[in-house]
VOVO-27876 format. One record per atom (N, C-alpha, C): x, y, z. Coordinates in steps of 0.1 Angstrom, whole numbers, padded with zeros to 4 digits, always signed. Atoms other than C-alpha are relative to their C-alpha. Layout:
<atoms>
XYZ...
</atoms>
This chain:
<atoms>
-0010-0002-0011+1728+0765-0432+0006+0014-0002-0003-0016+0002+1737+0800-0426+0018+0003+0003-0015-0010+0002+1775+0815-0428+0007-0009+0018-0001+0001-0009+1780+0812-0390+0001-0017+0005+0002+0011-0002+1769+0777-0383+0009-0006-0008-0010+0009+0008+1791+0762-0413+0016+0001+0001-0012-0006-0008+1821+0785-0399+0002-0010+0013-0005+0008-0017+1816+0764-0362-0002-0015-0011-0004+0013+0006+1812+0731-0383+0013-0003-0007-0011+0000+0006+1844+0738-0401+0010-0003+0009-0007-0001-0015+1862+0744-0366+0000-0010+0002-0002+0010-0009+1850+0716-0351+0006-0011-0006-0013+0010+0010+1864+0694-0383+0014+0000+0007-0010-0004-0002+1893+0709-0378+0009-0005+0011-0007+0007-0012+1899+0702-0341-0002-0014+0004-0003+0008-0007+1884+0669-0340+0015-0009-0008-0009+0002+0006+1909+0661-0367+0018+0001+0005-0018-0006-0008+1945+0676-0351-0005-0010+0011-0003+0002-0014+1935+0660-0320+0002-0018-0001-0007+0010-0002+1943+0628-0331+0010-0003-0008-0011-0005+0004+1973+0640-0346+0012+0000+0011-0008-0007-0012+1986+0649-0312+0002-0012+0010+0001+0011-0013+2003+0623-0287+0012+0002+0004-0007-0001-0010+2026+0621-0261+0014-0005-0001-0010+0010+0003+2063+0607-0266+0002-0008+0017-0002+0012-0007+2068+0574-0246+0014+0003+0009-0014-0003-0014+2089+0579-0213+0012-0006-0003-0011+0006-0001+2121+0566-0211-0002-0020+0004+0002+0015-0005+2109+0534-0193-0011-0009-0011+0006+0011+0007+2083+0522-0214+0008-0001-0017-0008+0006+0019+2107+0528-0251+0013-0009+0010-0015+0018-0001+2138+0502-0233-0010-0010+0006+0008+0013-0002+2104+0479-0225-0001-0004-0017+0003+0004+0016+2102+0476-0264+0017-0006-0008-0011+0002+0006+2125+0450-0279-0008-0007-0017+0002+0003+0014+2105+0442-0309-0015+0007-0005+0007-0007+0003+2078+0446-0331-0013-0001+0008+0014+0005-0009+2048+0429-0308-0001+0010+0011+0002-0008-0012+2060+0450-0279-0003+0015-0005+0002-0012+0006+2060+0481-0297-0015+0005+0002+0012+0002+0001+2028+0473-0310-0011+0001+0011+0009-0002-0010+2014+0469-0278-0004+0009+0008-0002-0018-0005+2027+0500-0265-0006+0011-0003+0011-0007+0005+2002+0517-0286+0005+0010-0008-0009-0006+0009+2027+0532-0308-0009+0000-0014+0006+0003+0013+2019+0538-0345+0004-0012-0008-0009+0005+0009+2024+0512-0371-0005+0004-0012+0001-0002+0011+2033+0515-0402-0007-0008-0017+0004+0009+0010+2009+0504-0433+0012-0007-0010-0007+0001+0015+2037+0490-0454-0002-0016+0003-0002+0017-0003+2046+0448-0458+0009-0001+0000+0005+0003-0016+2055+0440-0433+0003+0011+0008+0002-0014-0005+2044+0463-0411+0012+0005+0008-0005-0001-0009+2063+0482-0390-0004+0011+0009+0004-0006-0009+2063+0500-0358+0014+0003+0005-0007-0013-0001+2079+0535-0348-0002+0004+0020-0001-0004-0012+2093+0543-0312+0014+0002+0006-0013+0004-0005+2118+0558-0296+0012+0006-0004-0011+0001+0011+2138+0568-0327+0000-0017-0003+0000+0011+0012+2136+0531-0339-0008-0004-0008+0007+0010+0009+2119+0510-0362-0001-0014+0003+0005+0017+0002+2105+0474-0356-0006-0007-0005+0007+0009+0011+2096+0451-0384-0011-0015+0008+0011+0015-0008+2070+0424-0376+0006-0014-0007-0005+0012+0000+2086+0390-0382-0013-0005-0006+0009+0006+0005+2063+0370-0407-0002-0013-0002
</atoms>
């Protein structure tokens, strides 16, 4: 593999990496549709690996009810 080629493979790591890094914050209307953790969740928000999970939106936090 020559110099050039391993330079554009590095790149393209690179970007496809960040780009799911990158997302949009939730309008006003769909964060006061979220009153827990399910809705959140559904909202396609991140959750959080801990136990029990939780899920980030909005500025809040919603624990999943076990």
């Amino acid at each position: 593999m020559n110099h050039m080629n391993r330079l554009a493979l590095i790149a393209a790591a690179v970007v496809l990496m960040g780009a799911g890094c990158i997302s949009m914050p939730p309008s006003s209307s769909e964060v006061d549709s979220i009153t827990d953790f399910d809705s959140c969740a559904a909202a396609g928000n991140p959750i959080m690996e801990s136990y029990p999970r939780q899920c980030a939106a909005g500025g809040k936090t919603y624990v999943e009810q076990l």
